[in-house]
C-alpha positions as CSV (number, residue, x, y, z in Angstrom):
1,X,-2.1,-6.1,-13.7
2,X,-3.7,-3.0,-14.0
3,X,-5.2,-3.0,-10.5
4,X,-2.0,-3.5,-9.2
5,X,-0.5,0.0,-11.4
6,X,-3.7,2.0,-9.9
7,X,-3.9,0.6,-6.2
8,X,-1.0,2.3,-5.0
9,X,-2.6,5.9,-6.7
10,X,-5.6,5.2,-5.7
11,X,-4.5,4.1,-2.0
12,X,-2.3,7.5,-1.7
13,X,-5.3,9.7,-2.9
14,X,-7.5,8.0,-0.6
15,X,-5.7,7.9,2.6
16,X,-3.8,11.7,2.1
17,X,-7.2,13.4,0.8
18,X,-9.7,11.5,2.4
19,X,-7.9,10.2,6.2
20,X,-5.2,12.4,6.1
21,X,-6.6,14.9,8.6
22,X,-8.3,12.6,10.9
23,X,-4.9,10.2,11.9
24,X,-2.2,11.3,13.9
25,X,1.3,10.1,14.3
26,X,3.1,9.7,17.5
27,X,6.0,11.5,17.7
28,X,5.0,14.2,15.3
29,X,3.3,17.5,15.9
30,X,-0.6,18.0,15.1
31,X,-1.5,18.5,12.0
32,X,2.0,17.4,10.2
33,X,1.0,17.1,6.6
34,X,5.0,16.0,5.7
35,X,5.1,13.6,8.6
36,X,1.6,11.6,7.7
37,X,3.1,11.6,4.2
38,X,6.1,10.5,4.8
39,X,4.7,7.7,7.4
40,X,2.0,7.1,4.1
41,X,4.1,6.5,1.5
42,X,6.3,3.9,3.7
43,X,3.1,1.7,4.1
44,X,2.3,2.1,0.3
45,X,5.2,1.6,-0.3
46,X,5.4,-1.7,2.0
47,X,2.3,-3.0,0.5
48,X,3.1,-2.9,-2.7
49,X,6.4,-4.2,-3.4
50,X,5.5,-7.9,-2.8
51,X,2.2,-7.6,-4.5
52,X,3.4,-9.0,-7.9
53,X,4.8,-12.0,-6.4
54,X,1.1,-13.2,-5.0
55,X,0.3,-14.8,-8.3
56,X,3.2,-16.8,-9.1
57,X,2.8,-17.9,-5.7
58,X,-0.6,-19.2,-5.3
59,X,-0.1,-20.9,-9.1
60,X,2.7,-22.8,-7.4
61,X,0.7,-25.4,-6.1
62,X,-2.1,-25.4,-8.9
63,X,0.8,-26.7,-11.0
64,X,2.3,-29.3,-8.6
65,X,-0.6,-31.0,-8.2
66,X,-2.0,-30.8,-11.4
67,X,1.5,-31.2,-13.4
C-alpha cells in the first residue's frame, strides 16, 4: 500500500527532474516544460488508477482453487 501512495511521486519527480529535458513531444514546441507536463501527468495518471485493482485480481484465482 505504501508503494502504491509514493510511485506516482516518485514517478513524476523522476521523469519531470530527471527525463524531462531529454523527451520531446510531437506537436509541441522545443523545450515545452507545460506540454511534457501535461503529457506526464496523463501517463501517471493512466498508470495509476488501475493499480489498486492488481491484488484483488491475482487473489481471484488463489481462492477459487483453493476455496
Amino acid at each position: 500500500m505504501i508503494f502504491g501512495l509514493i510511485q506516482p511521486i516518485m514517478f513524476v519527480v523522476l521523469f519531470t527532474y530527471v527525463f524531462g529535458g531529454s523527451i520531446v513531444i510531437s506537436g509541441a514546441p522545443s523545450g515545452d516544460a507545460q506540454a511534457y507536463r501535461e503529457f506526464l501527468m496523463a501517463g501517471i495518471f493512466a498508470q495509476t488508477v488501475p493499480s489498486p485493482r492488481r491484488a484483488p485480481a491475482r487473489a481471484s484465482p488463489t481462492t477459487c482453487t483453493r476455496g
